[in-house]
LUMVEX-232620 format. One record per residue (C-alpha): y, x, z. Coordinates in steps of 0.5 Angstrom, whole numbers, padded with zeros to 4 digits, always signed. Layout:
BEGIN
YXZ
...
end
This chain:
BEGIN
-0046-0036-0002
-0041-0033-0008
-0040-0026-0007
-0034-0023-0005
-0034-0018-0011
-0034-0024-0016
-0030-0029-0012
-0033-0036-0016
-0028-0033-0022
-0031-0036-0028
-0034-0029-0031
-0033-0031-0039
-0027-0036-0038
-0020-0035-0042
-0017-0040-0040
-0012-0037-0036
-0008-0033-0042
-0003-0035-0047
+0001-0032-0053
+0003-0026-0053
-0002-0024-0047
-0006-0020-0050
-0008-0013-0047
-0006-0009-0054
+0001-0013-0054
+0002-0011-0046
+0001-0004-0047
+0006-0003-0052
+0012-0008-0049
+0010-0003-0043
+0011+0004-0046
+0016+0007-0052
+0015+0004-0059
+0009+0006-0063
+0007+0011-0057
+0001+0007-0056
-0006+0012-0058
-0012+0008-0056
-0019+0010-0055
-0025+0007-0054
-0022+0001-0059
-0030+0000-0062
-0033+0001-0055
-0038-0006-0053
-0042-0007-0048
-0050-0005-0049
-0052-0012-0044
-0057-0017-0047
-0058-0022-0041
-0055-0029-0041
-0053-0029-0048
-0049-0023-0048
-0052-0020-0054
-0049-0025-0058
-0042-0023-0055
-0040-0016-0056
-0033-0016-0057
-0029-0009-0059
-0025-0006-0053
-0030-0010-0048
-0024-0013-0045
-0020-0007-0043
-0015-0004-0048
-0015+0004-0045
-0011+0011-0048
-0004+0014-0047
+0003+0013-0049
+0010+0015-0047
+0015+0012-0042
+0022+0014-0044
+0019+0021-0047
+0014+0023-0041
+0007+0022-0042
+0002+0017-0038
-0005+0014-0039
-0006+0007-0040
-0010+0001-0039
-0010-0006-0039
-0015-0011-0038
-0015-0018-0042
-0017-0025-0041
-0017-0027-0047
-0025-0022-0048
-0031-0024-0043
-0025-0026-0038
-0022-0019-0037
-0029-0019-0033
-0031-0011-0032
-0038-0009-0034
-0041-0002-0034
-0038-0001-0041
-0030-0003-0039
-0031+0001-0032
-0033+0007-0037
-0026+0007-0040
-0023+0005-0034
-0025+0011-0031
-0024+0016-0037
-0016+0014-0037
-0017+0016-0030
-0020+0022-0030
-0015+0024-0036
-0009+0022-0032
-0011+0028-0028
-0014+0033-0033
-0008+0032-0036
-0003+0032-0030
+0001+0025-0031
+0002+0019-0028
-0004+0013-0030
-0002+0006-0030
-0006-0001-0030
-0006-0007-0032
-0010-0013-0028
-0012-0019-0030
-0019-0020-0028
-0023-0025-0026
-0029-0019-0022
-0035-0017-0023
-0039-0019-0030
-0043-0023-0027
-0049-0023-0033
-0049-0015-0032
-0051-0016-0025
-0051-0010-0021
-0049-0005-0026
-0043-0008-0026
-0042-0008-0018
-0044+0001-0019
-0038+0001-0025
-0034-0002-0019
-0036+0003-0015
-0034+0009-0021
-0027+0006-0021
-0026+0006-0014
-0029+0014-0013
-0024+0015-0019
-0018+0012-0016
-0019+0017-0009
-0021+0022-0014
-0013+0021-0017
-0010+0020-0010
-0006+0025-0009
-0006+0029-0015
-0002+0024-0020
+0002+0017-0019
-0002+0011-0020
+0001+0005-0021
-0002-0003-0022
+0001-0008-0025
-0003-0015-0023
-0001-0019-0028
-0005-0025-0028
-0011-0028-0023
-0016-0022-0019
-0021-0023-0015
-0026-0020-0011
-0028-0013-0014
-0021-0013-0018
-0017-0013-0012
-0019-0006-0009
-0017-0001-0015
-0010-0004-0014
-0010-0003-0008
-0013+0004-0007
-0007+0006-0012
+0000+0008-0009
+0004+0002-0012
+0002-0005-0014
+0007-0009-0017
+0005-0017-0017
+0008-0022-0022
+0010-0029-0019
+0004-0032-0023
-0001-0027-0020
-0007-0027-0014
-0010-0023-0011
-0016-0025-0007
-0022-0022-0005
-0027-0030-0005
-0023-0036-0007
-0021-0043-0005
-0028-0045-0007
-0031-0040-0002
-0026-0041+0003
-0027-0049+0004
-0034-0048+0004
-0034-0042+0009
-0029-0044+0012
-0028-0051+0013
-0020-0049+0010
-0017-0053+0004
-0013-0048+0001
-0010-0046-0007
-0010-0039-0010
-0002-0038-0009
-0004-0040-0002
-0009-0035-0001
-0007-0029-0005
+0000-0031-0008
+0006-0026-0009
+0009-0030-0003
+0003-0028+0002
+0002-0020-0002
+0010-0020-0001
+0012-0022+0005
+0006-0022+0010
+0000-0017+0007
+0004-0013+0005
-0001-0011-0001
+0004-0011-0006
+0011-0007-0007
+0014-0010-0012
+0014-0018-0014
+0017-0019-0021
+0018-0026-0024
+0014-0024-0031
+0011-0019-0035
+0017-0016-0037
+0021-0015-0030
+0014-0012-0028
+0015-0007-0033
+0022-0006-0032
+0020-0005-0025
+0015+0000-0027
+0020+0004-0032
+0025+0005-0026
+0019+0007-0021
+0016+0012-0026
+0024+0015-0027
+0023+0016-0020
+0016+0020-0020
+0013+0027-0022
+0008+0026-0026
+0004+0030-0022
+0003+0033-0015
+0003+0040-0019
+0010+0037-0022
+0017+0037-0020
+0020+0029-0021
+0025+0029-0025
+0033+0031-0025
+0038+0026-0027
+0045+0027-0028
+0049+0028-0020
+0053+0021-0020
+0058+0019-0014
+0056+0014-0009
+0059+0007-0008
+0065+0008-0005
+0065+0004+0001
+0068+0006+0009
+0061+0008+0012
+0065+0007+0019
+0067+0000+0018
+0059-0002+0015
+0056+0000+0023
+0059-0004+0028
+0061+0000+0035
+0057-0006+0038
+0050-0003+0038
+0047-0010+0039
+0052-0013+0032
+0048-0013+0026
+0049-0009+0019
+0045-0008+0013
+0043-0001+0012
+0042-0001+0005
+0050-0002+0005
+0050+0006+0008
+0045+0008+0004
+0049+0005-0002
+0055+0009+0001
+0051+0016+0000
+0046+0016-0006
+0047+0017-0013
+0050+0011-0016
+0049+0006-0010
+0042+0006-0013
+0036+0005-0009
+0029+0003-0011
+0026-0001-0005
+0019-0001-0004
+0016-0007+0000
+0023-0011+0000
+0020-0018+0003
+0015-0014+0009
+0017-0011+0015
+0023-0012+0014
+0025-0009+0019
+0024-0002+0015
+0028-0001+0009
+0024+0005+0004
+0025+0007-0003
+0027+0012-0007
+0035+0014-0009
+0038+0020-0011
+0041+0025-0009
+0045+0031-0013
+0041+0027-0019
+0034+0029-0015
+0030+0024-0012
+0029+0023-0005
+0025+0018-0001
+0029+0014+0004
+0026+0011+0011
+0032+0007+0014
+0032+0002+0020
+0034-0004+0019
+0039-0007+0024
+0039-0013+0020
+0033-0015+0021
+0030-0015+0029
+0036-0011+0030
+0031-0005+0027
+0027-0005+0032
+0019-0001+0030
+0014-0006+0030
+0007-0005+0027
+0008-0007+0020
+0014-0002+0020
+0010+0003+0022
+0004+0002+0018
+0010+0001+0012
+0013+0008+0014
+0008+0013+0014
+0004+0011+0008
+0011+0012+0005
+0012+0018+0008
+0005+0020+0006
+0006+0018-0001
+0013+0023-0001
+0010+0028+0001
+0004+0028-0003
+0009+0029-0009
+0014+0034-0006
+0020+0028-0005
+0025+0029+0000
+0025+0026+0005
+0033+0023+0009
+0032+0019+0014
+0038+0014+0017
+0035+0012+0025
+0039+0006+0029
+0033+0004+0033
+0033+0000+0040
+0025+0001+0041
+0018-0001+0039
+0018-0009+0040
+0015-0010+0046
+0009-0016+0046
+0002-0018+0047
+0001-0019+0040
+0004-0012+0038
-0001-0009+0044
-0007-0013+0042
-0006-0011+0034
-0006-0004+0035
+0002-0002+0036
+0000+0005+0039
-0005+0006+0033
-0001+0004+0027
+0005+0008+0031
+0002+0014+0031
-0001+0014+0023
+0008+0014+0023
+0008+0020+0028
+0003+0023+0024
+0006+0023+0017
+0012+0025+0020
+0009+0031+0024
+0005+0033+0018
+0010+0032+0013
+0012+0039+0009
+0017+0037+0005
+0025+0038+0007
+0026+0031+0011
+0032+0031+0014
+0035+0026+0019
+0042+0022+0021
+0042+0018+0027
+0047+0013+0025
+0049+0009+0032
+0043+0009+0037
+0036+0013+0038
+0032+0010+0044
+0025+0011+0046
+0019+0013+0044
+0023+0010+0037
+0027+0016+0038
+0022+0022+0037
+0017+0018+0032
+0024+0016+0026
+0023+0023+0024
+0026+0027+0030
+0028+0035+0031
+0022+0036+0036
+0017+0033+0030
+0019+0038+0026
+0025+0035+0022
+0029+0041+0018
+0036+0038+0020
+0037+0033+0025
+0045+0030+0023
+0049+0024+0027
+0055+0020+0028
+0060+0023+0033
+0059+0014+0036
+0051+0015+0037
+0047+0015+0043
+0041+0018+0043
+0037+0016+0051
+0030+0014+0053
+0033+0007+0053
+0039+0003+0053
+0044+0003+0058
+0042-0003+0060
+0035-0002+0063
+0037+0005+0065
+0043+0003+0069
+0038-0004+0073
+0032+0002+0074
+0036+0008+0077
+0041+0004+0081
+0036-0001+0083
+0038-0001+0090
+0045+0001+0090
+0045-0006+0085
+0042-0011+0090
+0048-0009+0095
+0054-0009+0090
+0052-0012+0084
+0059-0013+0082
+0059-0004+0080
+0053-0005+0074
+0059-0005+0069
+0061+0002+0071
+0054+0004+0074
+0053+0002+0066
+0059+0006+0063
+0056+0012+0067
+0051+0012+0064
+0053+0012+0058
+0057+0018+0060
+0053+0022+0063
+0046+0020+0059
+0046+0018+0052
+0052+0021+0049
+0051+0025+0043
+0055+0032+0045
+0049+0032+0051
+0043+0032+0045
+0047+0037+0041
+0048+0041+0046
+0041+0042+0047
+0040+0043+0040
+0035+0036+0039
+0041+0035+0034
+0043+0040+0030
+0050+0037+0028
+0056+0031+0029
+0058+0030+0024
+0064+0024+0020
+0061+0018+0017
+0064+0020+0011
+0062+0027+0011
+0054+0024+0011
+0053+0025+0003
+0057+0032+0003
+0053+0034+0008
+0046+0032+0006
+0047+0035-0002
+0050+0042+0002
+0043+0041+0006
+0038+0038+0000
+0041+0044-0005
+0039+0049+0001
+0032+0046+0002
+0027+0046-0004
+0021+0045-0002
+0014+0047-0002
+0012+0051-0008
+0009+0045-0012
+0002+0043-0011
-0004+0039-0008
-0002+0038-0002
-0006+0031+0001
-0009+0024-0002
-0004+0019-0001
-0011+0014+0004
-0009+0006+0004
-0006+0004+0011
end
């Protein structure tokens, strides 16, 4: 059987690249003009098994070394089918690990570009040990600066693991991703199936969750890249960048979220309504889509938002959801980022298969990284908040620094529905014709919000169209923690 880490990709084919593809030639359109200073251009390989002595190319197969984008320095490589296959022996591990590790004495973001076929089969376990030191080196990295994987082309096996250890792979529409390939699954498993199939962008974007971004072709991927480096710090030791304060899309924020709580709405009209620009960089767009994240601005500084999404499942939190949050979540804290989080939840999605799929597990990693999260969050219910949902969307009693809402929201264990039919259960069986008011009652009584302001579980009611005011007025007032090494940023 062919292993996972070299996935029947054939080590020393090219047949894959094309004009222009070459590694040198993708770095430079990545980073500003003439900005590119390679090292280790001359380093070959020292195998002599299987022919290799009579191959040994210069860069052995990946292109590594620094550069800019837009003026902020980053350490750089990408890896090129066109030599050996892109495939990584001990020599292309050693640059690959090198970039890293320079990235972090150096204090700035590093950014990959994959396009490998796996382990070198030739150089044998070398090759599975050089795999191992890039793995180590990604964890080293993690949490003390920006990493960033670019998958541009096939990987598979080995090749898979370095994107995903890092905080963001962005995944081209030509790209794969698989750990054993169509070969190995049909003789494993019995399925007949392609590489899009098996480890397409459709699957990475829309069902694993693996990728973050999906862009049509090379360009778009480093645009994309270009954007989210805006966004970042160069290092956890670094603050991100401040941009010039740009007022929000002027829409009516009352008129976007229905007063019906079962009308659907797309939250990322509220956010446009808030942020700098109407501008918001989504991460994991076409997964759990239920969960809106992604960086925007505020007063020029970046913040992470996490939004329900009432558009999709009616925002309910499911567990792809929850794992989606909390390693967002995770990431922001790592890296000082804000946090302002817009809440308009019915629950968790209820289910044998949630159950059966660890929903309480995935739920609590979401609990946790808000509970442990140290920088400024900040929470706006926006029309309802019920449940366990409730506390785990970044409530006041988990340590949210300010917990806003609109004068409409509900905040409750349930909805009113399935409150009213379990407290007036009996009274219901006699006279039934009283639910609609035994509900209203409810309502009154129980779920308002002057009831949770009251009780300080929210700090402050507030108009719609005050949303952005406010968040500037508190964000200004919460800096943050001094910057610094906090976590690591784990894989979910």
């Amino acid at each position: 059987m062919t292993s996972a880490l070299h996935a029947e990709t054939p080590a020393l084919s090219a047949d894959h690249a094309r004009p222009g593809d070459s590694a040198r030639a993708r770095l430079t359109r990545l980073l500003d003009h003439d900005s590119l200073v390679e090292l280790g251009s001359q380093r070959r390989h020292q195998a002599a098994s299987f022919g290799l002595d009579r191959r040994r190319p210069d860069s052995d197969g990946v292109i590594a070394g620094t550069g800019t984008v837009d003026g902020r320095p980053v350490d750089v490589y990408a890896q090129d089918r066109r030599v050996l296959g892109g495939s990584l022996g001990e020599a292309h591990a050693d640059k690959i690990v090198r970039t890293i590790d320079e990235a972090v004495r150096g204090r700035v973001p590093v950014v990959g570009i994959n396009d490998s076929g796996g382990a070198r089969i030739q150089e044998g376990v070398a090759a599975l040990d050089g795999y191992g030191r890039v793995f180590s080196a990604n964890v080293r990295a993690s949490g003390h600066v920006p990493q960033i994987a670019l998958v541009l082309g096939p990987c598979a096996g080995g090749a898979t693991y370095s994107p995903a250890l890092m905080d963001f792979v962005v995944m081209t529409d030509e790209a794969t991703m698989f750990l054993t390939g169509p070969r190995v699954v049909k003789a494993v498993t019995g399925e007949d199936v392609d590489a899009r199939a098996l480890g397409g962008p459709e699957v990475h974007g829309g069902r694993s969750g693996v990728a973050h971004f999906v862009a049509a072709d090379d360009e778009a991927a480093f645009a994309i890249c270009r954007d989210l480096l805006s966004y970042l710090p160069s290092s956890s030791s670094d603050a991100a960048p401040v941009a010039p304060a740009r007022p929000p899309v002027d829409v009516d924020l009352r008129a976007i979220v229905p007063g019906d709580d079962r009308q659907p709405y797309d939250v990322r009209d509220v956010i446009a309504g808030i942020v700098d620009g109407g501008s918001l960089l989504e991460v994991q767009a076409g997964w759990a889509r239920n969960l809106v994240i992604g960086f925007s601005r505020i007063d020029g500084r970046t913040v992470g938002i996490v939004a329900n999404q009432a558009a999709w499942l009616a925002g309910v939190l499911d567990l792809q959801a929850a794992e989606k949050g909390a390693r967002f979540v995770r990431f922001c804290d790592a890296f000082g980022i804000p946090l302002v989080v817009l809440v308009d939840v019915p629950g968790f999605l209820p289910g044998t298969a949630q159950e059966g799929n660890g929903v309480i597990r995935k739920g609590a990693k979401l609990l946790h990284a808000f509970a442990s999260a140290t920088v400024p969050r900040v929470t706006v219910v926006l029309r309802k908040a019920f449940g366990g949902s409730y506390i785990v969307m970044n409530s006041r009693s988990l340590g949210a620094d300010a917990v806003l809402a609109w004068p409409d929201a509900e905040l409750a264990v349930m909805g009113a529905e399935g409150a009213a039919d379990i407290i007036f259960r009996r009274q219901l069986d006699e006279r039934p014709d009283d639910r609609d008011d035994l509900i209203a009652g409810y309502r009154r009584d129980a779920m308002h919000v002057d009831l949770a302001a009251q009780r300080g579980s929210v700090d402050e009611i507030i108009a719609p169209e005050r949303t952005r005011e406010v968040l500037v007025g508190l964000l200004r007032s919460l800096r943050g923690r001094p910057p610094g090494f906090v976590h690591d940023n784990l894989p979910q």
